[in-house]
N, C-alpha and C positions, 0 to 999 in steps of 0.2 A: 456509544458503541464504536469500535474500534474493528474494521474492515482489514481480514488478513486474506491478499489473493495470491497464490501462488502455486503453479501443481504439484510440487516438493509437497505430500500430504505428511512427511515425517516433519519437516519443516514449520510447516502452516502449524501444526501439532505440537512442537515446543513453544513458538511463538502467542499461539492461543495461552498455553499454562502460564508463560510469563508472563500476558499482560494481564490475565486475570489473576494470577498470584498479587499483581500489582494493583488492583480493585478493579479492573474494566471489565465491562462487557464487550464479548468478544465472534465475531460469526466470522467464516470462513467462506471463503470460496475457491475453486481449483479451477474456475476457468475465465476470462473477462464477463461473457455472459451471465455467470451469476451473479458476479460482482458488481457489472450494471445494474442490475435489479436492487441488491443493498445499497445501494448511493443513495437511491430513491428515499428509502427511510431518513425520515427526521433524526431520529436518531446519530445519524452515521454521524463521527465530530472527528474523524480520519482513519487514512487507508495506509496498509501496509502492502505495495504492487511491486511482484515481480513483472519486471519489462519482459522476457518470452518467456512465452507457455502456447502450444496450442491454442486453435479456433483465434479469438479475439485478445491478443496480446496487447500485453501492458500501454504501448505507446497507440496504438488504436486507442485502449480505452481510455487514457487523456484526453483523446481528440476530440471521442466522443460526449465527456464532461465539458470543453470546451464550447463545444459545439452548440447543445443544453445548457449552459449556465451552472452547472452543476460545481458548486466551490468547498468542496470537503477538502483537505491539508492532503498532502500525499507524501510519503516516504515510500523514493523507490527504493528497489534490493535489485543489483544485476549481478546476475553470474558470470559475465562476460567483460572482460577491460575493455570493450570498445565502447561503451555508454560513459561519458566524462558528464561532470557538472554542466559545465557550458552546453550542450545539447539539452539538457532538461530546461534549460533557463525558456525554452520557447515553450514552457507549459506554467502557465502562473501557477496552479496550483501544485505543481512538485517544490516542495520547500527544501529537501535533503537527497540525498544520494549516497548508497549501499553499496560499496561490493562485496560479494561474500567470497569469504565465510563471514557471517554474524558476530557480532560481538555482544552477547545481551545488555549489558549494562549501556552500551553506545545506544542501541534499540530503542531501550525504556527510555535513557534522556532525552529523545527525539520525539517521542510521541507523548511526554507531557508536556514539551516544549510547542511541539505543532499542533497539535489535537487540540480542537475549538472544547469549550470548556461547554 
């Protein structure tokens, strides 16, 4: 299963059809809080996290996988130019880095590339 957090719900919404057009199982979330709760699942074999959203944003909820031990792959997505590579790097489990707009096909290659199998 393939973890999509971001409060963009038109976003999370194309994102879900592509990876499930692409065979994944796919659940959503539009806030960190929920998103925390899907880690938990066995299931989860990576996330797709935007870094701000209301309540518990993206890089909290890094912290707090860090924190737990909790090692699902992460691709983040930032709206923003001020989140570079090099700042993720103090999150072992962010493997890639987004900024949007999206680019689907760039998406898809990332997360069968990162997504534990």
């Amino acid at each position: 299963m393939i973890l999509v957090v971001d409060d963009d719900k038109v976003l999370t919404q194309l994102l879900k059809t592509l990876l499930e057009d692409a065979g994944y199982e796919v659940r959503i979330a539009y806030d960190g809080e929920t998103a925390y709760k899907h880690l938990r699942d066995p299931k989860c074999r990576g996330m797709l996290l935007d870094i701000r959203m209301p309540g518990i944003n993206g890089a909290e909820l890094l912290m707090l996988m860090a924190a737990d031990g909790i090692k699902v792959p992460v691709i983040v997505m930032a709206g923003f130019p001020d989140f570079d590579e090099e700042e993720m790097k103090q999150f072992p489990n962010v493997k890639k880095l987004f900024h949007k707009p999206l680019y689907p096909d760039a998406v898809l290659a990332a997360v069968r590339e990162y997504a534990r199998k």
